[in-house]
Wavefront OBJ file of the C-alpha trace (Angstrom):
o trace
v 70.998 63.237 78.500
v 73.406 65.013 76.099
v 75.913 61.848 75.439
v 73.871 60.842 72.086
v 74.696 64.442 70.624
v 78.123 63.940 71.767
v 79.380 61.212 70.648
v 78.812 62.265 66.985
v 81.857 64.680 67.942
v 85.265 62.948 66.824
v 88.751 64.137 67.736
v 87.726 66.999 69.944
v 87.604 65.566 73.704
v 88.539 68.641 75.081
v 86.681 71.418 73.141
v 83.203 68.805 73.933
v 84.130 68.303 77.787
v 84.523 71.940 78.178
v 81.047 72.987 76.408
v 79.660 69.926 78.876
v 81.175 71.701 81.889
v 79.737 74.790 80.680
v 76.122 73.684 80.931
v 76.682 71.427 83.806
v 77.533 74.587 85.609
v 75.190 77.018 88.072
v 76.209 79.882 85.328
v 76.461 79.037 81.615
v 78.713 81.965 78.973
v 76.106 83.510 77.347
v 78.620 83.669 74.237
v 81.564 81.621 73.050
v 84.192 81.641 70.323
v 84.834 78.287 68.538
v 88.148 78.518 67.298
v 90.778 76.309 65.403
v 92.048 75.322 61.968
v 89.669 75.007 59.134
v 87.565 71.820 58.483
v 88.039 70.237 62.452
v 84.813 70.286 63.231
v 83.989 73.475 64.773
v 80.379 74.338 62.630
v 79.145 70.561 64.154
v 80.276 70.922 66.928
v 78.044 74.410 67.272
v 75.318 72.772 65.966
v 75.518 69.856 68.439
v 75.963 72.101 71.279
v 72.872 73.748 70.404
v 70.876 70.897 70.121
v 72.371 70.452 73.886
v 70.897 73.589 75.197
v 67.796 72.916 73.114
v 67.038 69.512 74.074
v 63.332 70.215 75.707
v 62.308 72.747 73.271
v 60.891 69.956 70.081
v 61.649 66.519 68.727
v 64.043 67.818 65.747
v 66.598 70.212 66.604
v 68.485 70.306 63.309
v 65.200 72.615 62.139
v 64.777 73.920 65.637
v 63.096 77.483 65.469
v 64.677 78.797 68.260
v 68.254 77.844 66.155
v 69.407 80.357 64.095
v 72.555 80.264 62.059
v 74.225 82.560 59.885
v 76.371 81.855 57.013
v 77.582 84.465 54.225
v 75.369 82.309 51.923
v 72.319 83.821 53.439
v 71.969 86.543 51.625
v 70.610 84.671 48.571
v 67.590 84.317 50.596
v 67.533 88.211 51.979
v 64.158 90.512 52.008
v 67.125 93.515 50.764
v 66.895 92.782 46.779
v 70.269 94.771 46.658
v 71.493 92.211 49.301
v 70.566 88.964 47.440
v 73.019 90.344 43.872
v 76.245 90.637 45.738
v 78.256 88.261 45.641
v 79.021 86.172 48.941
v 82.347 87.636 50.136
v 81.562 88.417 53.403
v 78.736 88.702 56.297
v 77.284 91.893 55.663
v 75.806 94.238 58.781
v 72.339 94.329 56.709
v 72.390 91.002 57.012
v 73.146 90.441 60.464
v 70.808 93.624 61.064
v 68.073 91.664 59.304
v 68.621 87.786 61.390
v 69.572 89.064 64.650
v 70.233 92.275 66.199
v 67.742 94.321 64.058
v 68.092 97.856 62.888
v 67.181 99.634 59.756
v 68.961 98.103 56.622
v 70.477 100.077 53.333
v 66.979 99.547 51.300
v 65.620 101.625 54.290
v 63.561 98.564 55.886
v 63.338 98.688 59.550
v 64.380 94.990 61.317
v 62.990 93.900 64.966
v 65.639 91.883 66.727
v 65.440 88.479 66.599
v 67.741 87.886 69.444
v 65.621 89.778 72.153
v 61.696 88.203 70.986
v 60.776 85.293 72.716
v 61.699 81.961 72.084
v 58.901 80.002 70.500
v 59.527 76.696 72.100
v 61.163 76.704 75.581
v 63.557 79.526 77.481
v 66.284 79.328 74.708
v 67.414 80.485 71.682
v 70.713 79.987 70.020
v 72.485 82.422 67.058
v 75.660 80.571 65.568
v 77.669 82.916 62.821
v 79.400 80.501 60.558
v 82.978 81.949 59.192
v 82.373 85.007 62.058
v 86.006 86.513 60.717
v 83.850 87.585 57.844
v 82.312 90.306 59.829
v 83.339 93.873 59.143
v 84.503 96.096 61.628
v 81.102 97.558 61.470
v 79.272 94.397 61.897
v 81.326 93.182 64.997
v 80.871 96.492 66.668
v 77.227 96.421 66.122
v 77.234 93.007 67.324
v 78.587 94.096 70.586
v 75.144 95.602 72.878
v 74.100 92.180 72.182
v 77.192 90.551 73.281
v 77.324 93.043 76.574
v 73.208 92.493 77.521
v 72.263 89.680 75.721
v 68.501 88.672 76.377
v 68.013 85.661 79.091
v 68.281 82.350 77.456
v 70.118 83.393 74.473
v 73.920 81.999 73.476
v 75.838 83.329 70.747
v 78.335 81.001 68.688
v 81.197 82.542 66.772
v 82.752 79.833 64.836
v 86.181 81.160 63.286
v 89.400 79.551 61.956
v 91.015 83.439 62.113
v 90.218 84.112 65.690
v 92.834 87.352 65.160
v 90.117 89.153 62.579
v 87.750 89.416 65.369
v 88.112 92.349 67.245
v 89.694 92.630 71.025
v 85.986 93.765 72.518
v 84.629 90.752 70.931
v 87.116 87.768 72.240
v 86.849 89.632 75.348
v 82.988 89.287 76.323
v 83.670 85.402 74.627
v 84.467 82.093 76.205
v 87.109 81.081 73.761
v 86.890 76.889 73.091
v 89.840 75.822 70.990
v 89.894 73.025 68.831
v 92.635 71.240 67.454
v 93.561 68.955 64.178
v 92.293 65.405 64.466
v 95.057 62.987 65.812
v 95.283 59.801 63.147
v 93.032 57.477 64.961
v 89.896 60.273 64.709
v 90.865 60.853 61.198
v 90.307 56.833 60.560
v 87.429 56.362 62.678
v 86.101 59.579 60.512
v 87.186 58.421 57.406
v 85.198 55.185 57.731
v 81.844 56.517 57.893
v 82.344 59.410 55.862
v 84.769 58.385 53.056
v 83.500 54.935 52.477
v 83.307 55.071 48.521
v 86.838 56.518 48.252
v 89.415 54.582 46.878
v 91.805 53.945 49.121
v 95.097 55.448 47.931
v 93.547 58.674 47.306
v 91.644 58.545 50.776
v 94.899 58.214 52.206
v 96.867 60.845 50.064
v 94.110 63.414 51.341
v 94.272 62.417 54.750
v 98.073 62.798 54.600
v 97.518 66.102 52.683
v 95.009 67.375 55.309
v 96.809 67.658 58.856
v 93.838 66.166 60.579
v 91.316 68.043 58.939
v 87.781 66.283 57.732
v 86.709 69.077 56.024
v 90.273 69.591 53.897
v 90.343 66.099 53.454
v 86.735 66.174 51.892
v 87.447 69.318 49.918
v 90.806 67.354 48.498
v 89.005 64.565 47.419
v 86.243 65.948 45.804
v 88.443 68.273 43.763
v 91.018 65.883 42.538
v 93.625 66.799 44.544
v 94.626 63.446 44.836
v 94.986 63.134 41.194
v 96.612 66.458 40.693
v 99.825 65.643 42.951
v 100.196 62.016 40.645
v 100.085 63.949 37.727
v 102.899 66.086 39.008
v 104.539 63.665 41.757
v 108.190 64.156 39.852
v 107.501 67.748 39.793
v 106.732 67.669 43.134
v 110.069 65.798 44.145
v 112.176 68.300 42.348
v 113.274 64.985 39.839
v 115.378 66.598 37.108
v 113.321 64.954 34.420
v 109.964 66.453 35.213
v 108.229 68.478 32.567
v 107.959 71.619 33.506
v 105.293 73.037 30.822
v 102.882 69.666 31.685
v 103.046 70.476 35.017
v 102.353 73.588 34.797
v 99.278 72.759 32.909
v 97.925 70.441 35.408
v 98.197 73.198 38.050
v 96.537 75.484 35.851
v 93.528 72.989 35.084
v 93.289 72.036 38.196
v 92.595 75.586 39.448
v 90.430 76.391 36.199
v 88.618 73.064 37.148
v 88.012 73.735 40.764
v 86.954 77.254 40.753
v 84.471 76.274 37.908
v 82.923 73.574 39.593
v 82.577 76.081 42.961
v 80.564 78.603 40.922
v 78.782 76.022 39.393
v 77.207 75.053 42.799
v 76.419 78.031 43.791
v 76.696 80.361 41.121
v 76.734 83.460 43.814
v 79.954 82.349 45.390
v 82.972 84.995 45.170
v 84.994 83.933 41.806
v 87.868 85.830 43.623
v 87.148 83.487 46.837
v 87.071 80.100 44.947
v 90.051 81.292 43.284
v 91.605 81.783 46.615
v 90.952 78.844 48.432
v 91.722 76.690 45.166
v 95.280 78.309 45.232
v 95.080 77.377 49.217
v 94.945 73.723 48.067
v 97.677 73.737 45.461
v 100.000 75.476 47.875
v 99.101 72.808 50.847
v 100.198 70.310 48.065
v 103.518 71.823 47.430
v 103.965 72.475 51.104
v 103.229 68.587 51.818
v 106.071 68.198 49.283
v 108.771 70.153 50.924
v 108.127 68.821 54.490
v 108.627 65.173 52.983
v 112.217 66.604 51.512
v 113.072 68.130 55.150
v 112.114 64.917 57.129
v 113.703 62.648 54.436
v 117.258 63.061 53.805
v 116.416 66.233 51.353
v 116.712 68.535 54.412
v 118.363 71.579 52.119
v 116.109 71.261 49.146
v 113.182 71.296 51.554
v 114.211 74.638 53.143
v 114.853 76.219 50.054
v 111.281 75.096 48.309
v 110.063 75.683 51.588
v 111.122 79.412 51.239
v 109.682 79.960 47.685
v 106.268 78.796 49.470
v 106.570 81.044 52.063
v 107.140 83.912 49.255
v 104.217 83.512 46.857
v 101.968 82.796 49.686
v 102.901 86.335 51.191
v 101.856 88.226 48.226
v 98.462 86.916 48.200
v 97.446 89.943 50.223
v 98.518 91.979 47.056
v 96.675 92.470 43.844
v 99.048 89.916 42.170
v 96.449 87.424 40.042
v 96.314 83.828 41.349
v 97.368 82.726 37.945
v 100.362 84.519 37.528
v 101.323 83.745 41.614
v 100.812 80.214 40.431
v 102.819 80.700 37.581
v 105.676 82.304 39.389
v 105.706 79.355 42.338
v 105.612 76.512 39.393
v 108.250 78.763 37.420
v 110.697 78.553 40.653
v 109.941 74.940 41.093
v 111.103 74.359 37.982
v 114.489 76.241 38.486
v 114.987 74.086 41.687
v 114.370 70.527 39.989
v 117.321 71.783 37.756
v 119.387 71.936 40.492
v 119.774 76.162 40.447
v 118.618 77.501 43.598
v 119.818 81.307 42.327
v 116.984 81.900 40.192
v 114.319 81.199 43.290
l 1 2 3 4 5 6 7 8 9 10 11 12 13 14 15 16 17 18 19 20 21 22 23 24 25 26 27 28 29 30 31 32 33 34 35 36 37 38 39 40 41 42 43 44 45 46 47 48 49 50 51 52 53 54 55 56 57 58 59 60 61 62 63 64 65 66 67 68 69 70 71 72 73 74 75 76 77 78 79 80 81 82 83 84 85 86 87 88 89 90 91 92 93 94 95 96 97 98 99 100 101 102 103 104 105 106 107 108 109 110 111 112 113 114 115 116 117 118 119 120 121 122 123 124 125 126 127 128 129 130 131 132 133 134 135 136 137 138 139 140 141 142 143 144 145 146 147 148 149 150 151 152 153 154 155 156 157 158 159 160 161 162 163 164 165 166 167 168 169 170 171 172 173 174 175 176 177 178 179 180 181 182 183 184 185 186 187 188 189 190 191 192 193 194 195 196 197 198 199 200 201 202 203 204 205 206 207 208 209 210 211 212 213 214 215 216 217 218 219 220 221 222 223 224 225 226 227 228 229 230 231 232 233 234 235 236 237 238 239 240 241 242 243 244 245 246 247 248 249 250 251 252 253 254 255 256 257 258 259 260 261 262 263 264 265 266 267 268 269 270 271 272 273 274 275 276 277 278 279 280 281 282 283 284 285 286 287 288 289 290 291 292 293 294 295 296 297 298 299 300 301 302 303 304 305 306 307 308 309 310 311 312 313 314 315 316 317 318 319 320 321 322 323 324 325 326 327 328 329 330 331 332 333 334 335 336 337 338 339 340 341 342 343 344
């Protein structure tokens, strides 16, 4: 009944045969946390569980009304005007007042909850919150009643990669399913049907660059990662003769580039956010760098540039700019392709 569904999950045997155990069973979790690195395949594998549960309930499940998922991006499309100028840095309670556990809202409308009406086709309904770490304290504690005494028929999906922002009283009324990087025959049997029109080197860079991850490897691609590290690969190996001031550059354009091209899609997006997770990229490049060092015989150089990583990424969580952080990890770089490891 359910294999069809399943066997459009790759790489996560485990996660998928205990979700199959879980409705095979007298007494199916009425909630579960999907949890694991970024880009693995949690999201689809949510949405492929719930096309599972929702298998007698209509002939297209993807636009199943009884499916309800709920993304930070959803407030472009609120009824709270005030809700649909922010920008989308989070999973506000409005919002979660407003799709599922109802409530009145800041622009003093009054919300039924969704998750206790009836389901329209069927016994079932499902609620899946995309990027769940994004709730507030506020919102997860408000989320609770209807984790406690959910309605009959209804399952709730957290899908997270930072399991450790959700609070204790959450994980604890949730069946945690872990998922894990893809191993490297799931990232080729992936990367054949979804990476097709890639060329080949740089499919393979951003495999290599990704750590089993689809959704990296996607995101690396489509933003020129690929190019970025061959524009900089001397940089990269701490060579002596790299330019310092070029490189720089490139890292700075690439960043400009990226977070441009974010906003451009969806011009509501968090400039702060794209910034973020461009910066996330360039330090996963120089990270792939300095593991190559330590398993190749440049064990000492990797440590050390492995160190200066481990530095700027920690003041992230300051008000430091992105650019300057950037500038400051390319600036040490620099010092160690020179050969002076005092100045880093």
């Amino acid at each position: 009944m359910y294999t069809g569904v399943v066997e459009e999950i790759i790489g996560q045997k485990t996660a998928v045969d205990t979700l199959l155990r879980s409705i095979g069973g007298d007494r199916r979790h009425h909630a579960f946390i999907f949890a694991g690195p970024r880009g693995v395949g949690k999201f689809t594998t949510a949405i492929a569980f719930a096309e599972m549960i929702l298998a007698e309930g209509g002939p297209n499940q993807s636009t199943h009304p009884d499916l309800h998922v709920i993304k930070k991006e959803d407030i472009a499309w609120s009824k709270n005007p005030l809700l649909r100028k922010r920008k989308q840095t989070n999973i506000p309670l409005d919002l979660l007042r407003e799709r599922m556990i109802g409530g009145k809202t800041s622009d003093d409308a009054t919300h039924d909850a969704v998750a206790y009406k009836t389901p329209m086709f069927g016994s079932e309904k499902i609620f899946i919150i995309d990027e769940a770490e994004l709730l507030d304290e506020a919102g997860q504690n408000a989320l609770l009643k209807t984790l406690e005494e959910p309605p009959a028929g209804t399952t709730i999906i957290l899908v997270t990669c930072r399991d450790d922002l959700l609070l204790p009283t959450v994980r604890s009324r949730c069946q945690v399913v872990a998922f894990s990087p893809l191993d490297d025959e799931a990232m080729k049997q992936w990367s054949s049907s979804a990476c097709g029109d890639t060329r080949s080197e740089h499919l393979q860079f951003a495999i290599d660059f990704s750590c089993g991850s689809p959704g990296i490897t996607r995101e690396a691609i489509d933003s020129g990662i690929p190019e970025l590290a061959r524009s900089i690969s001397a940089f990269l190996k701490l060579s002596p003769a790299s330019d310092y001031t070029a490189a720089s550059e490139s890292i700075h354009s690439y960043l400009s580039n990226s977070v441009d091209a974010q906003l451009k899609e969806n011009p509501l997006a968090s400039k702060e956010a794209a910034n973020r997770r461009s910066a996330y990229r360039i330090f996963m490049l120089f990270g792939q760098a300095a593991r190559l060092m330590v398993r190749g015989d440049r064990q000492e150089d990797g440590i050390v540039a492995a160190g200066i990583l481990v530095d700027v990424e920690r003041q992230l969580s300051t008000n430091i700019s992105i650019k300057v952080l950037l500038e400051s990890l390319a600036a040490r770089w620099s010092h160690l392709c020179g050969g002076d490891a005092t100045l880093v």
